[in-house]
C-alpha positions in Angstrom: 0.0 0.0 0.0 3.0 2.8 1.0 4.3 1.9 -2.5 1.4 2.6 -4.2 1.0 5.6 -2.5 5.1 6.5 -3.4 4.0 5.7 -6.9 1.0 8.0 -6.6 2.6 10.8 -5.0 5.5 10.5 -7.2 3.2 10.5 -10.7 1.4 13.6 -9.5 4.8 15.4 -8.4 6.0 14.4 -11.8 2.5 16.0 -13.7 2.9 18.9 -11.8 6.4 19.3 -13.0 5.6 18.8 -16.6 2.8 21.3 -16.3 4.9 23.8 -15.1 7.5 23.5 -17.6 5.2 23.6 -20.1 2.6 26.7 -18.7 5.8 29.4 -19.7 4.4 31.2 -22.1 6.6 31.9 -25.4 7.0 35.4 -26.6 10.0 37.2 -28.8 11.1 40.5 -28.0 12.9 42.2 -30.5 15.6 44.5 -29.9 16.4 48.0 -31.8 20.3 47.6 -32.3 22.5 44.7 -31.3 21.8 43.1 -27.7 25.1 43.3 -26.2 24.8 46.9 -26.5 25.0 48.3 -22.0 21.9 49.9 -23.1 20.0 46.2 -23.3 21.7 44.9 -19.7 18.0 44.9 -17.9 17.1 42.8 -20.2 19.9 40.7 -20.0 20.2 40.6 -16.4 16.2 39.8 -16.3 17.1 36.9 -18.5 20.4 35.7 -16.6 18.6 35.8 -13.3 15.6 34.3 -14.4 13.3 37.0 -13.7 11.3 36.2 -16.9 11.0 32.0 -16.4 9.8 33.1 -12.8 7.1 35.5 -14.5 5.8 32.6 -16.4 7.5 33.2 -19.8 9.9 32.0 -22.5 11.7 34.6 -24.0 13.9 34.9 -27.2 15.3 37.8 -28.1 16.2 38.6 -31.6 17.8 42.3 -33.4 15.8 44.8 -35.5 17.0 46.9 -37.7 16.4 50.1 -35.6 13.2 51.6 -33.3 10.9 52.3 -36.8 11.4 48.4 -37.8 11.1 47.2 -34.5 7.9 49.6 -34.3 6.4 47.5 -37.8 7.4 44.2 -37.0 5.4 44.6 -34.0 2.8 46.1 -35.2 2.1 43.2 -37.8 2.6 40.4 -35.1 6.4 39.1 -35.9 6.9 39.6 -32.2 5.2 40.1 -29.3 6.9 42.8 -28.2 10.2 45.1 -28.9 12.0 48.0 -27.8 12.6 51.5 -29.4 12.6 55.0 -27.6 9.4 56.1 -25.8 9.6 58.7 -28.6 9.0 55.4 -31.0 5.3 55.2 -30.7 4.5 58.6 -31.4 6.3 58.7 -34.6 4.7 55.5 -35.8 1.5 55.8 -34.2 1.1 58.9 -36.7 1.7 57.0 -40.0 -0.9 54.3 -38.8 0.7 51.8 -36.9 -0.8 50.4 -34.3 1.5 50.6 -31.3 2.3 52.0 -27.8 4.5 52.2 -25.2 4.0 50.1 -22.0 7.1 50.9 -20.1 10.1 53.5 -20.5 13.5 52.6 -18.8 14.7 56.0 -17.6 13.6 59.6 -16.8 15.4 61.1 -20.0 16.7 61.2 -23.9 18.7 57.5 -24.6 20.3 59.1 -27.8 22.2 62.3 -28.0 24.0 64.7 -30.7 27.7 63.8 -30.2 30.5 65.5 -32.4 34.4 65.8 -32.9 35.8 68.9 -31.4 38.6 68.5 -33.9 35.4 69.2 -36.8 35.0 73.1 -36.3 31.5 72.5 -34.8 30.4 75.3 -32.0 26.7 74.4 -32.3 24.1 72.2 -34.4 23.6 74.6 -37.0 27.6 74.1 -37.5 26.8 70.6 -38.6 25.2 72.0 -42.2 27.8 70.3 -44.8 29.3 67.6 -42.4 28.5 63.9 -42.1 26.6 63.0 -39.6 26.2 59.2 -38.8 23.1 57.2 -37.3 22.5 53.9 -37.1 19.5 53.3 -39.4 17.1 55.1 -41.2 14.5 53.4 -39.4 15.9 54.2 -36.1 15.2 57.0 -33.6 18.6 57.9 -34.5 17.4 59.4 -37.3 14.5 60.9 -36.3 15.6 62.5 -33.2 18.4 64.1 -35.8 15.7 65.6 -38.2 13.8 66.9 -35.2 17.6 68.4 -33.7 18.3 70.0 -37.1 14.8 71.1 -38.0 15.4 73.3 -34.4 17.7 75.2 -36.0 15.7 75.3 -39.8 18.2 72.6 -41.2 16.9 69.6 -43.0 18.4 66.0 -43.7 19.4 67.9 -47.3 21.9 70.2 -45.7 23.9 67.4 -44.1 25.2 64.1 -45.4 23.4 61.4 -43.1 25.2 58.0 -43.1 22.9 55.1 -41.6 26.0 53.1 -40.5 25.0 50.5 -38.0 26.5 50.5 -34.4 29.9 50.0 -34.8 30.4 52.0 -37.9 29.0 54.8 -36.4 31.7 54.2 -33.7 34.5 53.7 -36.2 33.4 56.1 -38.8 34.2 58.8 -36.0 36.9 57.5 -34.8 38.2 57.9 -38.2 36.8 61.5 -39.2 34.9 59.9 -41.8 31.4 61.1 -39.9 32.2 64.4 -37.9 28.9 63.9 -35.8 26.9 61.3 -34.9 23.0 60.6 -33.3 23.8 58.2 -30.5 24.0 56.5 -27.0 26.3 57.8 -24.4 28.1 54.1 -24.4 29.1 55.1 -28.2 30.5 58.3 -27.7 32.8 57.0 -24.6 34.2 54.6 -27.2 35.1 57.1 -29.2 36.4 59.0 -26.3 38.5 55.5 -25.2 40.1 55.9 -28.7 41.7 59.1 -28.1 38.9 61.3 -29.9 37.1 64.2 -27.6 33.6 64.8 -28.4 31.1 67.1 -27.4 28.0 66.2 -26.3 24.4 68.6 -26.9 21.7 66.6 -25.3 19.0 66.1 -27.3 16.4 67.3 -24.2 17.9 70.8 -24.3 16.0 71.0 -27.8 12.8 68.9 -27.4 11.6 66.5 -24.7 12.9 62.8 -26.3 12.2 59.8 -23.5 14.2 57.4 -22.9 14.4 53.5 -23.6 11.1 51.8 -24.3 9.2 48.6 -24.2 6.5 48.8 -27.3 3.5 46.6 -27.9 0.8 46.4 -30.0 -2.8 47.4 -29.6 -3.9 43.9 -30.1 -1.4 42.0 -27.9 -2.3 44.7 -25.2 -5.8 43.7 -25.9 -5.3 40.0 -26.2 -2.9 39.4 -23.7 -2.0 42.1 -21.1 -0.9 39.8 -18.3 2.1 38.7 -20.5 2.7 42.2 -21.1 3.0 43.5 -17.6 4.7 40.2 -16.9 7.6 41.1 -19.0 7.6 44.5 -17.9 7.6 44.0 -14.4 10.6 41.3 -14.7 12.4 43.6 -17.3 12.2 47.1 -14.4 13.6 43.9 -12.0 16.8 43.2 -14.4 16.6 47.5 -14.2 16.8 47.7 -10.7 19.5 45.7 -10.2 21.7 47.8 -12.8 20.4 51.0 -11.1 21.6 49.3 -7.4 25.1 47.7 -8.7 26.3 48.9 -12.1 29.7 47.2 -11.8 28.2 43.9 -11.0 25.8 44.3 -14.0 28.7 45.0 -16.2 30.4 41.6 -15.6 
């Protein structure tokens, strides 16, 4: 009788296990720009440390080709959700898409205007002429850089705009090939680490750009909002821990 009951307990224990494992839901978030970029470590931490597989989910992550694509390929349902800038949404939203912004990691601008102090730029309407580098024309980049140089009643005709991808627009500067660039804070101390001094106009001195954002669709907010705040609530976890110990989320 006690070994039937082992057996019994045991089977149960076993079903239990199996339903767990299998109750994760699977979901792909899609990044903007490469994911070993520092500005993607919440989300790396959240997935080192479990965070998401104790939310319930099974995440891959896969790469974009900048905020705008990210924006579409959510929008049509190739992943569930995706990151951009919290400025993302509004731009898209605008030409139709259907998308918005459930979380933003950060109280201010992700991207900034960066250029070579060796390039005879004083101020953004020094950049008319020069080459300017982003990392894709359908990235934030690049929109964030029209909306800079229409402050000053520039347009992407008055500069030469090189969508470069993220280490090109690293190298390109380096190399004086780009004299100014649209871009993270991580990219411009690379440059700095080569020997190159930039200077740095943040982008919220001319308009009020947000920082890092979780997007989502209209219909997967509908459809399935407890996945949703599930990812976001173990992705500000990941946060969190950068935000308490940066070194130890550099490792």
């Amino acid at each position: 009788m006690k070994k039937l009951l082992r057996t019994i307990v045991t089977a149960v224990s076993l079903a239990a296990m199996a339903g767990a494992a299998t109750a994760a839901e699977k979901m792909t978030y899609l990044f903007p720009a490469p994911d070993f970029l520092p500005a993607f470590a919440p989300f790396k931490i959240a997935m080192a440390k479990g965070y998401y597989t104790d939310a319930g989910l099974d995440v891959t992550f896969q790469v974009g080709k900048g905020g705008a694509d990210v924006a579409k390929q959510v929008g049509v349902g190739n992943a569930e959700l995706g990151g951009g800038i919290g400025d993302t949404a509004i731009i898209v939203r605008a030409n139709g898409l259907p998308i918005r912004g459930v979380a933003v990691l950060g109280a201010k601008a992700l991207t900034q205007i960066y250029w070579r102090k060796d390039a005879g730029v004083n101020s953004l309407a020094d950049l008319k002429g020069k080459s300017v580098g982003v990392l894709s024309f359908q990235d934030t980049t690049y929109y964030n850089l029209l909306a800079a140089l229409a402050s000053v009643g520039l347009t992407k005709n008055d500069v030469d705009i090189q969508a470069v991808g993220p280490a090109g627009i690293i190298q390109l500067m380096i190399s004086g090939d780009t004299q100014a660039m649209s871009g993270t804070v991580e990219w411009a101390g690379a440059v700095r680490a080569a020997g190159v001094d930039v200077q740095m106009l943040p982008i919220n001195d001319i308009f009020p750009a947000m920082a890092q954002a979780i997007i989502a669709s209209d219909t997967m907010i509908a459809e399935k909002p407890e996945m949703v705040k599930a990812f976001v609530q173990a992705t500000i976890k990941g946060y969190v821990d950068v935000i308490n110990d940066p070194e130890q989320a550099a490792r």
